[in-house]
C-alpha positions as CSV (number, residue, x, y, z in Angstrom):
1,X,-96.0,-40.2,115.3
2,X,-93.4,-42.0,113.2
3,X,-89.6,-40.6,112.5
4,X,-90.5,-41.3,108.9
5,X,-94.2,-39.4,109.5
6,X,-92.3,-36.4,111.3
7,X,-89.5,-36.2,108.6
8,X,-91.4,-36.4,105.5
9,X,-94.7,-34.3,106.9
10,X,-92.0,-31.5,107.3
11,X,-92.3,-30.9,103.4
12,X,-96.2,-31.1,102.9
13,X,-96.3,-27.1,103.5
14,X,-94.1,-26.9,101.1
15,X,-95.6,-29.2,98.1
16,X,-98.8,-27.7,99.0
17,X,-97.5,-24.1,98.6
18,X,-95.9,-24.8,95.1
19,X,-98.2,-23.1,92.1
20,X,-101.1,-24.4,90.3
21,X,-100.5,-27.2,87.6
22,X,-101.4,-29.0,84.4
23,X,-103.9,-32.0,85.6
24,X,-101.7,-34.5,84.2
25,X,-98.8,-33.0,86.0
26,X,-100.4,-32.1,89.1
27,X,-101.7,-36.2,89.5
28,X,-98.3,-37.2,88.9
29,X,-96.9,-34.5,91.9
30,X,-99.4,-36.1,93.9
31,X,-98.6,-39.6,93.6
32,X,-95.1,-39.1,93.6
33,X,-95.5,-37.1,97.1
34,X,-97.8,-40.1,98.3
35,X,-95.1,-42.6,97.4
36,X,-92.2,-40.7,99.0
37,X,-94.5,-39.8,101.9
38,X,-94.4,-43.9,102.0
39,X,-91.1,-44.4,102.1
40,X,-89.2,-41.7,103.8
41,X,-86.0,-40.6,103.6
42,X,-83.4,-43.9,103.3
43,X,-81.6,-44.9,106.4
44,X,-78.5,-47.2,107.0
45,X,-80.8,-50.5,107.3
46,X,-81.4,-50.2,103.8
47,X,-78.6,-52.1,102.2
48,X,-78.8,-49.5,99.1
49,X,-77.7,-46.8,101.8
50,X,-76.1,-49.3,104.8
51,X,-72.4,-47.0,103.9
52,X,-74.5,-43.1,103.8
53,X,-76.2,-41.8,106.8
54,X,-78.3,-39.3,105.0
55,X,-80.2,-37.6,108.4
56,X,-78.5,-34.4,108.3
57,X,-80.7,-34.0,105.3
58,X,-84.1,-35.7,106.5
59,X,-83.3,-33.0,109.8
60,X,-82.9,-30.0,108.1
61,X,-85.5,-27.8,107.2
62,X,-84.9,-26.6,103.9
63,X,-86.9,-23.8,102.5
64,X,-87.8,-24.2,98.4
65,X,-86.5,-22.5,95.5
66,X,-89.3,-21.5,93.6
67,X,-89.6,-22.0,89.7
68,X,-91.7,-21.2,87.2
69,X,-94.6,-23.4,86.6
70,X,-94.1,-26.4,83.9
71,X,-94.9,-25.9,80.4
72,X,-94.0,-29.2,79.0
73,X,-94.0,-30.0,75.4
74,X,-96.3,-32.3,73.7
75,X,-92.8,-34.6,72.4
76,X,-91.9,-34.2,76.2
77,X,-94.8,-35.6,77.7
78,X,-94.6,-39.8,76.5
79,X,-91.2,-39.5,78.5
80,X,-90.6,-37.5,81.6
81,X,-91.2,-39.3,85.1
82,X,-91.1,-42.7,82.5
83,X,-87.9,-43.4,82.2
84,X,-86.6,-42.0,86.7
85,X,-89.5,-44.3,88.3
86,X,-89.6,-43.6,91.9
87,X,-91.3,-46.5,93.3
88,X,-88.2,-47.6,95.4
89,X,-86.3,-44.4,95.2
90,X,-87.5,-41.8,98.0
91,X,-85.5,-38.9,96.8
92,X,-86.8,-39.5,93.1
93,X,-89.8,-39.1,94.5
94,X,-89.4,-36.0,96.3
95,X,-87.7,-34.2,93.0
96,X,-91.1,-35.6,91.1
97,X,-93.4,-34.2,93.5
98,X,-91.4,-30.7,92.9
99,X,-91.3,-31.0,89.0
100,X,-91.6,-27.5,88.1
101,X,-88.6,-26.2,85.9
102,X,-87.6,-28.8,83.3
103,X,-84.3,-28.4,81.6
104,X,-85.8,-30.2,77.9
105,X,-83.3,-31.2,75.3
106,X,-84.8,-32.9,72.3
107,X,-82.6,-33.8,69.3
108,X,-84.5,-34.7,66.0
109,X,-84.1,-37.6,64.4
110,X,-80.6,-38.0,61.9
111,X,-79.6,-34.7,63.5
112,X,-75.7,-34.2,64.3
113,X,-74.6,-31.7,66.7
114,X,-71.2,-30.9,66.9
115,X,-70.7,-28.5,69.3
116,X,-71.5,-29.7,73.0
117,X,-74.9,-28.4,74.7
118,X,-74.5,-27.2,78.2
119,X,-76.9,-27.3,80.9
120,X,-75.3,-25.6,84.0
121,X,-77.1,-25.5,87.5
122,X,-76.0,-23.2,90.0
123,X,-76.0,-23.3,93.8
124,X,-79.4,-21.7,94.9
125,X,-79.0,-18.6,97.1
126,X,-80.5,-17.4,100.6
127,X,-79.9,-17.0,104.6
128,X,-81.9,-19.9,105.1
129,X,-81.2,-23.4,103.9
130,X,-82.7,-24.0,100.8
131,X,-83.3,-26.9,98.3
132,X,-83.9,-27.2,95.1
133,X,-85.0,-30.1,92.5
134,X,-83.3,-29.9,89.0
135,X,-84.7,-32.3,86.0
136,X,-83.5,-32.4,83.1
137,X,-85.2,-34.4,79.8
138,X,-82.7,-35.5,76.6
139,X,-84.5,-37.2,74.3
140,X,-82.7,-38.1,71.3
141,X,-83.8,-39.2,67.8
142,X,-82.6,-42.5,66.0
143,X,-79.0,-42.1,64.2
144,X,-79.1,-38.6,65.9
145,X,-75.7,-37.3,67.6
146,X,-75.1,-35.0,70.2
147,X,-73.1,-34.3,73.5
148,X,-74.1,-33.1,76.7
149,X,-72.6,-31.4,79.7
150,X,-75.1,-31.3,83.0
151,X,-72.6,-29.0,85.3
152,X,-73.5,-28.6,89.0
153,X,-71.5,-25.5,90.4
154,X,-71.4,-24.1,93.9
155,X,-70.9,-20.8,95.0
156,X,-67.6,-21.6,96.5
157,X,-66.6,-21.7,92.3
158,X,-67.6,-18.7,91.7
159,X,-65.5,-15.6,92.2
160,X,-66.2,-13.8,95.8
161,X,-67.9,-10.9,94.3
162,X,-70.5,-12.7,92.3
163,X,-71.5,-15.5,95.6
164,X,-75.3,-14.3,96.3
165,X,-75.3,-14.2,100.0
166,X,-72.2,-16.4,100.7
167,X,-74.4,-19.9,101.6
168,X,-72.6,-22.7,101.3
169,X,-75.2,-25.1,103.6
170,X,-78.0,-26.0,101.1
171,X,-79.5,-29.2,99.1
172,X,-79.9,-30.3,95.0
173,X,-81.9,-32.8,94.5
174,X,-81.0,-34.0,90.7
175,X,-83.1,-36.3,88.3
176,X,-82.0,-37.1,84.9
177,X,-83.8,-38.8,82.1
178,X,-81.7,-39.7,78.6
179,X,-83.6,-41.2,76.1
180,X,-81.2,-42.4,73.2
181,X,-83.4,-43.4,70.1
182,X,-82.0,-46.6,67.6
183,X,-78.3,-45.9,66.1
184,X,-77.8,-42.8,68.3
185,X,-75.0,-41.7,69.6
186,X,-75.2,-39.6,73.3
187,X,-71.4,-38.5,75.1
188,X,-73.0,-37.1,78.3
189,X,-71.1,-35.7,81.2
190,X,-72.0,-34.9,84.9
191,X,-69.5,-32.5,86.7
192,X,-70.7,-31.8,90.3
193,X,-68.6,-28.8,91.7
194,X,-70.7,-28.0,94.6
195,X,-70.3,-26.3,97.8
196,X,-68.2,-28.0,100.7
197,X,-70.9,-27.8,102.6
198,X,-73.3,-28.8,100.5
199,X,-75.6,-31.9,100.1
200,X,-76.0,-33.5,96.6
201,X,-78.0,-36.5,95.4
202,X,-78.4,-37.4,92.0
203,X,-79.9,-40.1,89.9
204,X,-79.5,-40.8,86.1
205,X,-81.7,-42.9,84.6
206,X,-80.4,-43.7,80.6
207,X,-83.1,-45.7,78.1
208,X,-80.6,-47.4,75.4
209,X,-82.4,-48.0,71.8
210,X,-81.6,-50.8,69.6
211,X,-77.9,-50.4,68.6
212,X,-77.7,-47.2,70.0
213,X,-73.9,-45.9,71.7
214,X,-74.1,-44.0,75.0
215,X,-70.8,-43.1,77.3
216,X,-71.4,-41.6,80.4
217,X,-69.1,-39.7,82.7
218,X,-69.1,-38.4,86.3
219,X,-66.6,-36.2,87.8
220,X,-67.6,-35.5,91.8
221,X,-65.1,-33.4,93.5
222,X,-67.2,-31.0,95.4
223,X,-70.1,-31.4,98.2
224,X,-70.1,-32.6,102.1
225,X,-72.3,-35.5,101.6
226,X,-72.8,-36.7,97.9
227,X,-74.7,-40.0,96.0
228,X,-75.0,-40.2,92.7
229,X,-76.9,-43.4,91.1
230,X,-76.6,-43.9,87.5
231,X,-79.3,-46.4,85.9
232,X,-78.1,-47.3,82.5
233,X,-81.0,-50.2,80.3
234,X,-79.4,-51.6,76.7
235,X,-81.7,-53.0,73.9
236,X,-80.0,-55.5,71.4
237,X,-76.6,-54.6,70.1
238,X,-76.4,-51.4,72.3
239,X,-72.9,-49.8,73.5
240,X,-72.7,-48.2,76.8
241,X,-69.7,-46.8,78.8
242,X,-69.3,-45.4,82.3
243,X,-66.5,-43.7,83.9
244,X,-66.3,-41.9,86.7
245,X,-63.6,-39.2,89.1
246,X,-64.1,-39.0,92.7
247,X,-62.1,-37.3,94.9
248,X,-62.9,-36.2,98.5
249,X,-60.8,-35.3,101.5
250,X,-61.6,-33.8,104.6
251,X,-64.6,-34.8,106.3
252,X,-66.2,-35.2,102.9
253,X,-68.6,-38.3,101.7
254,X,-69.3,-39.4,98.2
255,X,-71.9,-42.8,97.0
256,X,-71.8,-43.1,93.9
257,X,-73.9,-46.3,92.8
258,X,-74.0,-47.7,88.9
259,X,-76.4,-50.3,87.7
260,X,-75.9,-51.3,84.0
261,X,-78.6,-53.6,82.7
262,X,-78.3,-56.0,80.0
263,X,-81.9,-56.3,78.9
264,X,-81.5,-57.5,75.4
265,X,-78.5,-59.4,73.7
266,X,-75.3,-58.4,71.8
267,X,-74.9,-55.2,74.2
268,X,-71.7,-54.2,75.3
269,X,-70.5,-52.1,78.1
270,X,-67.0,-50.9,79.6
271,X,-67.5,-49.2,83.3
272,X,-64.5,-47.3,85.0
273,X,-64.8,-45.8,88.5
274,X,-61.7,-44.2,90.3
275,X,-61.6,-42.6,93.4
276,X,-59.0,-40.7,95.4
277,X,-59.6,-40.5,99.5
278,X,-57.3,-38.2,102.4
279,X,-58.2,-37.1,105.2
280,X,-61.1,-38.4,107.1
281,X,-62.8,-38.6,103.7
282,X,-65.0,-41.6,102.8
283,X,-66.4,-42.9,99.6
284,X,-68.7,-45.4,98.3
285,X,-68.8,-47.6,95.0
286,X,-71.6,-50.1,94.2
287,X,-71.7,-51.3,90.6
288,X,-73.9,-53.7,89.6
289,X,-74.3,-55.6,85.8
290,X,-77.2,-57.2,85.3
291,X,-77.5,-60.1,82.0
292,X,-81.2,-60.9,81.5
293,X,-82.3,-64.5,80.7
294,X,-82.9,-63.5,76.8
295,X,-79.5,-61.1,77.0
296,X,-77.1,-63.9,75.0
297,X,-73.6,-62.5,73.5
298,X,-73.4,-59.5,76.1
299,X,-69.6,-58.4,77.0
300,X,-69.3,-56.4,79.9
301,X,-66.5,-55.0,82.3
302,X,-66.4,-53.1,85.1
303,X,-63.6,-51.9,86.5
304,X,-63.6,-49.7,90.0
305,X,-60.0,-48.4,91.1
306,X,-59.3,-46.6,94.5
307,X,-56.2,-44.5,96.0
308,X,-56.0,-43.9,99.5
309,X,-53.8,-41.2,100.9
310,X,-54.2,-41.1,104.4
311,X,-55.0,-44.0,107.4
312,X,-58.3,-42.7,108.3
313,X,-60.1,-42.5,105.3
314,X,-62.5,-45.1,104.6
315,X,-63.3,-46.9,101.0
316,X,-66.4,-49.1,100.8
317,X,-66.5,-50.4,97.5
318,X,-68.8,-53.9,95.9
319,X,-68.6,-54.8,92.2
320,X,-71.7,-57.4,91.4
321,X,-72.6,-59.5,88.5
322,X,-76.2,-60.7,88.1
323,X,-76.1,-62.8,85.5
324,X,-79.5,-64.9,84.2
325,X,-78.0,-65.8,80.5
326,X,-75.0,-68.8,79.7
327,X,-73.4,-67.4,76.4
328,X,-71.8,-64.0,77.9
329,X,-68.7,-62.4,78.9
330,X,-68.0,-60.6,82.1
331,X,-65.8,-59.5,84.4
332,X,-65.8,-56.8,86.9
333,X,-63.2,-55.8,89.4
334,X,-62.2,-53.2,92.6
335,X,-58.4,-52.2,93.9
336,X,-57.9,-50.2,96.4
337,X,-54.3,-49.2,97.5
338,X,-51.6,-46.4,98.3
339,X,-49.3,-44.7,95.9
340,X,-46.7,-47.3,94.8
341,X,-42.9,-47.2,96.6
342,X,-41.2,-48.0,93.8
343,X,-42.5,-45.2,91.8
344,X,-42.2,-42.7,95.0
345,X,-38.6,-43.9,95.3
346,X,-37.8,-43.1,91.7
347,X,-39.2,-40.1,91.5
348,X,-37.0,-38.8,95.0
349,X,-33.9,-40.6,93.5
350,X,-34.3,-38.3,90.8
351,X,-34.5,-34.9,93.1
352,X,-38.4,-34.9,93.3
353,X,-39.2,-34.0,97.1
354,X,-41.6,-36.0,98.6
355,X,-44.4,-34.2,98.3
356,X,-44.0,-33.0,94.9
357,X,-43.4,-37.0,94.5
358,X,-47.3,-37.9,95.7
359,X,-48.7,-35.0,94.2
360,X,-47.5,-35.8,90.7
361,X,-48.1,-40.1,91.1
362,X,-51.9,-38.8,92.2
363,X,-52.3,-36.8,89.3
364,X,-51.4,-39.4,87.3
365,X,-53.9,-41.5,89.1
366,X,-56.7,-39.3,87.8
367,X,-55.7,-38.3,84.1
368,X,-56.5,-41.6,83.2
369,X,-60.1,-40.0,83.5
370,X,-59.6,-36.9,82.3
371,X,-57.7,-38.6,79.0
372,X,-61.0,-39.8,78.5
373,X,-62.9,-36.6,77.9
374,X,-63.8,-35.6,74.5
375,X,-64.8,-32.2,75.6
376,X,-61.5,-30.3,75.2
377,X,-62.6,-27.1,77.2
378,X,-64.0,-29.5,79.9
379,X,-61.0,-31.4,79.8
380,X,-58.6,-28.6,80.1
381,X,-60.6,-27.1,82.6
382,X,-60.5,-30.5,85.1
383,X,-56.7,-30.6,84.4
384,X,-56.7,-27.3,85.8
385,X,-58.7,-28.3,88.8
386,X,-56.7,-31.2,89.2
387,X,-53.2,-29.7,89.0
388,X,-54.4,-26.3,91.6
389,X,-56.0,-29.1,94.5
390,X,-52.7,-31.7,94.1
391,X,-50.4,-28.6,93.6
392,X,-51.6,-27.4,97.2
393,X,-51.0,-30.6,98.3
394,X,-47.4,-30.6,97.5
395,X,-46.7,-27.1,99.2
């Protein structure tokens, strides 16, 4: 028997075992299950995942979280699983074959909404390892506005009292699908907070109407062993942005790979990825921009900035440009470097201790992110974050 047959036959009990479905859903579970049963779990010979070694997961025997079966609205049902295709994306595939609880957020055509809607998903619980497959659905209407905050939180955020059984050791398995209708504009935001022991992978799959506006931005700080891929599609004229905070030390490991495609001309996008590394810490960035043939008059940047604190931790990081089309404009970018001696020796000549000195120049480092936020209470609460882990850090 093959790895690949003994790794992925370790969850057939558990697909079979999940409750009775809707035919349409219960065909797409099982083809979605065939497919991943197909690929296995990604190993470093795939050059998607050469930089993360994901067999801790494919060796562990997680235990399910059990939902409630899926009532999907009739709006719903043109778009989920259409948009997060798992063809060449085995742990897609897995969260499809689980679709159970959907997290559905449909904003009507025209609609504004000012306030910001939060979907929050917290750490499952048990004595066992356990997984669980979040999905959440945003479809949005033409000229509709909204903004969205898709938290991830681990027990370790939680206060002692209120941590159901303490387990720190388990696996989320995230799919999103945004669907942003003509003229609309979406300000989404993924904040993963999880565990330090935990295991996170993510994909975001965004559908861009004609002139539509989307920003998009991921803040990682939590998790042993984390990938997040964000898929981003733009019709004619649309605006997309990505930015992205990742900081990891210790023994920690985060991927995080973008792919922004181009697929119909006069689209525009602006992508910003920074990433702080100490300890043994390691970190991944992969951004690719793709201009189709017919995709004239696109401007694109991307722009993917790295600090590195300490001599053993390890930044892997590969900006690409595909481009098929002659009449564009696009640069992309990666740094990676150490906190600047000049600025260091200012800050001591002016009776700043040392370590107060790096703390505050790596703070600095990462508000350009948080400046970025439009959500003020989630922007005040990841300067708070921001100042307690560098603060500690300067003690």
């Amino acid at each position: 028997m093959t790895a690949v047959a003994v790794e992925t036959g370790a969850w057939l009990e558990s697909f079979t075992g999940q409750q009775p479905a809707a035919p349409w859903l219960q065909q797409l579970r099982e083809a979605a299950f065939q497919r991943f049963a197909e690929l296995g779990f990604p190993t470093t010979h795939d050059e998607e995942w050469r930089f993360t070694n994901v067999a801790p997961i494919a060796r562990t025997n997680f235990a399910p979280v059990v939902g409630h079966a899926l009532a999907c609205p009739p709006e719903a049902q043109p778009h989920l699983a259409k948009h997060a295709v798992f063809d060449h994306h085995a742990f897609v595939a897995l969260n499809t074959a689980f679709l159970q609880d959907v997290a559905f957020i449909h904003i009507p055509r025209g609609q504004v909404v000012e306030q910001p809607i939060q979907i929050v998903y917290e750490a499952p619980s048990g004595v066992e390892p356990v997984v669980a497959h979040p999905r959440t659905l945003i479809v949005v209407g033409a000229d509709a506005h909204c903004t969205i905050v898709e938290s991830y939180v681990g027990q370790a955020s939680w206060p002692a009292q209120d941590r159901p059984g303490g387990l720190s050791h388990y696996f989320t398995n995230a799919v999103t699908e945004i669907v942003a209708g003509d003229g609309s504009v979406v300000d989404h935001y993924k904040v993963q907070l999880e565990a330090a022991g935990a295991f996170h992978v993510a994909a975001m799959f965004a559908s861009l109407g004609r002139s539509a506006n989307f920003s998009s931005t991921s803040i990682s700080l939590g998790g042993a062993l984390v990938r997040n891929d964000v898929s981003v599609t733009l019709a004619e004229g649309a605006d997309a942005t990505l930015n992205g905070l990742y900081i990891v030390n210790g023994s920690q490991h985060v991927d995080n790979h973008t792919s922004i495609d181009h697929a119909k001309p006069h689209g525009a996008s602006r992508e910003l990825y920074k990433g702080i590394l100490d300890g043994k810490a390691s970190a991944v960035f992969n951004g690719r921009i793709i201009v189709r043939k017919d995709a004239q008059k696109t401007d694109s940047k991307q722009t993917n900035k790295n600090l590195v604190l300490s001599d053993e931790a390890v930044i892997n990081t590969k900006p690409e440009l595909q481009i098929l089309a002659d009449d564009v404009r696009c640069t992309h970018g990666a740094t990676i470097g150490q906190l600047d001696d000049e600025a260091m020796f200012y800050l001591q000549s002016r009776g700043i201790g040392k370590r107060q000195a790096r703390s505050l120049l790596t703070y600095a480092f990462a508000q350009d992110i948080a400046d970025r936020i439009k959500v003020q209470s989630l922007r005040d609460s990841l300067e708070r974050i921001l100042f307690e882990k560098f603060h500690e850090h300067a003690q």
